[in-house]
LUMVO-183231 format. One record per residue: x, y, z of N, C-alpha, C in turn. Coordinates in steps of 0.1 Angstrom, whole numbers, padded with zeros to 4 digits, always signed. Example, Ala and Ser with C-alpha at 12.3 -4.5 7.8 and 13.67 -1.06 7.14 Angstrom:
// LUMVO-183231
+0132-0057+0078+0123-0045+0078+0132-0033+0078 +0128-0022+0071+0137-0011+0071+0129+0000+0079 
//
This chain:
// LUMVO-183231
+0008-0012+0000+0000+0000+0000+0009+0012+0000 +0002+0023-0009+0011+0034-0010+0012+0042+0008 +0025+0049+0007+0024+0060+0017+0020+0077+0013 +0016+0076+0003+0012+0091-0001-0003+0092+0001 -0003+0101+0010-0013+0108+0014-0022+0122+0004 -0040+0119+0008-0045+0121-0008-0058+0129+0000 -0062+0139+0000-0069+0148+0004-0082+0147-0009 -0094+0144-0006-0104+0144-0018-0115+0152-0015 -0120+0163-0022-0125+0170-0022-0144+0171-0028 -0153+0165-0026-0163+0160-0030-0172+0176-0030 -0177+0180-0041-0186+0189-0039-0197+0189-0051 -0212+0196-0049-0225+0192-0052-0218+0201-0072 -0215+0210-0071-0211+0219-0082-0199+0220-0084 -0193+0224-0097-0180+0230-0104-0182+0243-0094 -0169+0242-0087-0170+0255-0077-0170+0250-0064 -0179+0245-0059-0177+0239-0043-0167+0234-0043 -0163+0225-0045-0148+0220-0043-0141+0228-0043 -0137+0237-0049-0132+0249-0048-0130+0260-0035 -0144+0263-0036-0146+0276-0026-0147+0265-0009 -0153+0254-0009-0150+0250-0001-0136+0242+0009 -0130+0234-0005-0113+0227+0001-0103+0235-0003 -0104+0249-0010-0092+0254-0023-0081+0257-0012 -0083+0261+0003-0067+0264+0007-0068+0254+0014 -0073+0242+0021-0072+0226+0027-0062+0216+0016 -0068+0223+0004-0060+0217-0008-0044+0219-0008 -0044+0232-0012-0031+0236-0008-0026+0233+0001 -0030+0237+0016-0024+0235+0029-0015+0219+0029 -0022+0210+0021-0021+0194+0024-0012+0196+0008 -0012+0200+0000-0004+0201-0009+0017+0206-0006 +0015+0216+0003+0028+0219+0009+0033+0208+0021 +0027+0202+0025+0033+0188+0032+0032+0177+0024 +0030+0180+0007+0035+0168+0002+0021+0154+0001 +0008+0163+0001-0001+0155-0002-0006+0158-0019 -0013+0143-0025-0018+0144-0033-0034+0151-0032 -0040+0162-0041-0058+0158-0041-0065+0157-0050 -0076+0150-0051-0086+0151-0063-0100+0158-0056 -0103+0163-0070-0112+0175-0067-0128+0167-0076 -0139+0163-0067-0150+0155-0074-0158+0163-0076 -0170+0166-0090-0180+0176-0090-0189+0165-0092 -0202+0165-0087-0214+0158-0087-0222+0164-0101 -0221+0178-0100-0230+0181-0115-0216+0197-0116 -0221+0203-0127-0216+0212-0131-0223+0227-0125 -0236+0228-0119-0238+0236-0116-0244+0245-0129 -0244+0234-0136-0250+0244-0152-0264+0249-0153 -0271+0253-0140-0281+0259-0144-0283+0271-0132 -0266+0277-0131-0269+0285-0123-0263+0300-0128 -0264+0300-0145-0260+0311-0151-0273+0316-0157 -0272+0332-0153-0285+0339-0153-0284+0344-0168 -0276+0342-0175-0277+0353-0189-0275+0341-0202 -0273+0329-0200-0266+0320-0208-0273+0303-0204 -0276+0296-0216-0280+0287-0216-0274+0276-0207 -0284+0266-0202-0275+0255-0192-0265+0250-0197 -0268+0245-0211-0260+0242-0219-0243+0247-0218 -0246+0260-0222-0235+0269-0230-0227+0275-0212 -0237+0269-0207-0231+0272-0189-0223+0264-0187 -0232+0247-0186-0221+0236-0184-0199+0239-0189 -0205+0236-0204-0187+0244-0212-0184+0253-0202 -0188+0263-0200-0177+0271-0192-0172+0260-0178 -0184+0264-0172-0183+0253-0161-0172+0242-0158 -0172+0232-0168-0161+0223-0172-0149+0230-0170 -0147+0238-0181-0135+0245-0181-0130+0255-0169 -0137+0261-0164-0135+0263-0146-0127+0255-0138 -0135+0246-0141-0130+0235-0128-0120+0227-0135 -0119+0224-0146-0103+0224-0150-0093+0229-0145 -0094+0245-0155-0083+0250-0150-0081+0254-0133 -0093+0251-0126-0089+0253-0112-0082+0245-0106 -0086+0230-0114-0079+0220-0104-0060+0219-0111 -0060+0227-0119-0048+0227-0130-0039+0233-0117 -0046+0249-0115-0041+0258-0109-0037+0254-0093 -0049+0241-0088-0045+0239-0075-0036+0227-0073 -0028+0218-0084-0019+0207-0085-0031+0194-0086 -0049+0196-0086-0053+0184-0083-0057+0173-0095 -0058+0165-0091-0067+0162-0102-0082+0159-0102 -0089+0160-0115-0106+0161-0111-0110+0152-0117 -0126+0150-0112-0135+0140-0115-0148+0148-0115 -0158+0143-0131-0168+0148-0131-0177+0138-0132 -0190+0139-0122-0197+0130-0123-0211+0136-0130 -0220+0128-0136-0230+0133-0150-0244+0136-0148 -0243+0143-0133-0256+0142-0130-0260+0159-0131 -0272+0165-0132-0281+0180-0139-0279+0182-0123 -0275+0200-0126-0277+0204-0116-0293+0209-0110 -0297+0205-0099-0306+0206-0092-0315+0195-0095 -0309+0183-0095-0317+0171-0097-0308+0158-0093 -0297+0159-0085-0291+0147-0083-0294+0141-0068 -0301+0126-0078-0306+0118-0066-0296+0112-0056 -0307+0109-0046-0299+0100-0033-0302+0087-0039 -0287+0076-0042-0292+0065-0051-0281+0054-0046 -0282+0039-0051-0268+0035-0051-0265+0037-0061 -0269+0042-0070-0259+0041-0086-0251+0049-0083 -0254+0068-0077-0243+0077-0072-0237+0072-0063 -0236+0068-0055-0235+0061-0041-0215+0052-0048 -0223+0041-0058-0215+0031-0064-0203+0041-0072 -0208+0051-0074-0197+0059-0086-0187+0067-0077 -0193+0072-0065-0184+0080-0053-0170+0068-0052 -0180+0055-0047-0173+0045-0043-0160+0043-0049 -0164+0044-0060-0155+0040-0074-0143+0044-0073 -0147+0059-0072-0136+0074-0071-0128+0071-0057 -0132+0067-0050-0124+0069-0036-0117+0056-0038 -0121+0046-0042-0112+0032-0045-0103+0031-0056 -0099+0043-0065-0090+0047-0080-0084+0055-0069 -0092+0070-0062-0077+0076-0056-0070+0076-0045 -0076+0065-0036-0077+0060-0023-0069+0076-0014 -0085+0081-0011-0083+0095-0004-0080+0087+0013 -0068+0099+0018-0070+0092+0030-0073+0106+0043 -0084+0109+0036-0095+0123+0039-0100+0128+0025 -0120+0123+0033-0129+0138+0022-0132+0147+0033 -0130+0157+0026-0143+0169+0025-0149+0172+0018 -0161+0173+0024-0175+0179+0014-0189+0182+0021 -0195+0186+0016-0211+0193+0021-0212+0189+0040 -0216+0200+0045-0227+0200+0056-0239+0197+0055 -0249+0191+0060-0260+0187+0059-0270+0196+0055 -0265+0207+0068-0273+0220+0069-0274+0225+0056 -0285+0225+0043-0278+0232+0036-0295+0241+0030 -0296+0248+0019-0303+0253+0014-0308+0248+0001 -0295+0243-0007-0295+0236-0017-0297+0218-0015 -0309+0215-0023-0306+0202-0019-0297+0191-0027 -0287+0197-0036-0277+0192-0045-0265+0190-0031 -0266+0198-0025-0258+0198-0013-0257+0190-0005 -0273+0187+0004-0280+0181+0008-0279+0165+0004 -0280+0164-0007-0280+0151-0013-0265+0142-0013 -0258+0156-0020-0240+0154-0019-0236+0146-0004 -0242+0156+0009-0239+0146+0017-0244+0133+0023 -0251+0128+0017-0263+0115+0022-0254+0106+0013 -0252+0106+0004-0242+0100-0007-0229+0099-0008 -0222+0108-0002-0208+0104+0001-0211+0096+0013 -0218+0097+0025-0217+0089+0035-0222+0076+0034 -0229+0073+0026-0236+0057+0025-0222+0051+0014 -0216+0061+0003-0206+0058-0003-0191+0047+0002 -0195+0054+0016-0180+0048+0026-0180+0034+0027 -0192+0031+0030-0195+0015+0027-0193+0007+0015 -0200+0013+0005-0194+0007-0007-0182+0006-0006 -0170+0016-0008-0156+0017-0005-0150+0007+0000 -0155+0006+0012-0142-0002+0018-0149-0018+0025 -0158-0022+0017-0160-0035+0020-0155-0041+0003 -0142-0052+0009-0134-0059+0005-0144-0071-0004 -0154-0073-0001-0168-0080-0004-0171-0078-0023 -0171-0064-0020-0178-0060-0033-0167-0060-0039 -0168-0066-0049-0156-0068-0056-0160-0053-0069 -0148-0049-0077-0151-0038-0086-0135-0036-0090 -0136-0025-0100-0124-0028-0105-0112-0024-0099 -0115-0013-0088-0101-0007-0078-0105-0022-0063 -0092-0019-0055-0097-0027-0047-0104-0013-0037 -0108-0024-0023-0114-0016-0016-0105-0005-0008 -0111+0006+0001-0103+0014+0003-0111+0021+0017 -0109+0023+0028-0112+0026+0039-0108+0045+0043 -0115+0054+0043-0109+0070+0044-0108+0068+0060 -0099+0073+0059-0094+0079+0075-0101+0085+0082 -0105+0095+0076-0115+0106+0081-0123+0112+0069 -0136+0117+0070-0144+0128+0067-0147+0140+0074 -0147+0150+0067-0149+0163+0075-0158+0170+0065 -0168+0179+0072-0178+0185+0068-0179+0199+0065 -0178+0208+0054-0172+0223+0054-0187+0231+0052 -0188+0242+0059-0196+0251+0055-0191+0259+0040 -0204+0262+0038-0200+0277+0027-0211+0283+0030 -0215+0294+0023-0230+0304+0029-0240+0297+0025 -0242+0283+0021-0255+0277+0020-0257+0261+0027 -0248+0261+0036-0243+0250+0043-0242+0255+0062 -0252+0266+0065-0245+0269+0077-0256+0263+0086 -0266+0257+0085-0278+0248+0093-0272+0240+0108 -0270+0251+0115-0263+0237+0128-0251+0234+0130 -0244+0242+0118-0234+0236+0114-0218+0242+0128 -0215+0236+0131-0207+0240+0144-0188+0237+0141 -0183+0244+0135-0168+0241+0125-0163+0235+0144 -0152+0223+0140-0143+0217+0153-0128+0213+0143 -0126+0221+0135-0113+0217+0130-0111+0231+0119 -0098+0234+0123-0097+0245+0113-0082+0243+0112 -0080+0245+0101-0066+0246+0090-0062+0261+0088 -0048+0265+0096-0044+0275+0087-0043+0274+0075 -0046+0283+0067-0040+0284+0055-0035+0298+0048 -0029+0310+0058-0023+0316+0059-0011+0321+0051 -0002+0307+0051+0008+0304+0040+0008+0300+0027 -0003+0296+0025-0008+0291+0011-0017+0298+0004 -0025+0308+0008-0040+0316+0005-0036+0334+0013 -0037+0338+0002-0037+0351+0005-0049+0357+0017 
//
């Protein structure tokens, strides 16, 4: 088993991942960690002047060059924004991802949220864990057990939500 350590970043939109892990990223980047950055949808229907469509393209390209710009690598999953179910088929494809990059820590969504792409994000990464690391299910990565999960606010995630771990990132983020 590898010793490199892999920081994964799970968020509902192109951008969460972002605005939520972007200096946790870094921070774990300067001690020599790898991260992947996961989007559940593109967030493509959250451009007010421009088609979902013609939103998604940018969108992609965003989160490209963001994860370009933060060392990570990314993963996009195919689901419309403001329609992704609580399922095992999502559930099986989280799985997938965490057993290809064997993260050893996610972050992603608080419960508390407004959005229920958010909302959902987190119901599915957590039933995901199971898939993961039972040695049982056989699939094409082997199984993979995360160390830990941690839960981040952003301004649509603050429901209850009570932060117990904080990261400088002072040295890495303006």
């Amino acid at each position: 088993m590898s010793d490199q350590k892999t920081i994964m970043v799970i968020g509902a939109h192109a951008a969460d991942a972002e605005l939520m892990g972007g200096g946790a990223v870094l921070a774990h980047h300067k001690q020599g960690w790898k991260s992947v950055l996961v989007h559940m949808t593109l967030g493509e229907k959250g451009g007010r002047t421009i088609s979902p469509e013609e939103y998604a393209v940018t969108k992609r390209e965003q989160a490209e060059q963001a994860a370009k710009i933060l060392g990570s690598d990314v993963e996009f999953l195919p689901y419309l924004d403001g329609e992704l179910p609580v399922s095992e088929e999502v559930q099986w494809q989280i799985a997938d991802l965490i057993r290809k990059h064997k993260p050893t820590v996610i972050l992603t969504h608080w419960k508390g949220s407004i959005h229920v792409d958010h909302t959902n994000t987190y119901e599915n990464v957590l039933a995901s864990l199971f898939f993961a690391g039972l040695r049982t299910f056989k699939r094409e990565h082997e199984a993979h057990w995360v160390n830990g999960i941690y839960f981040a606010e952003n301004w649509e995630d603050e429901e209850e939500y009570v932060p117990d771990t904080y990261i400088d990132v002072s040295d890495v983020w303006e």
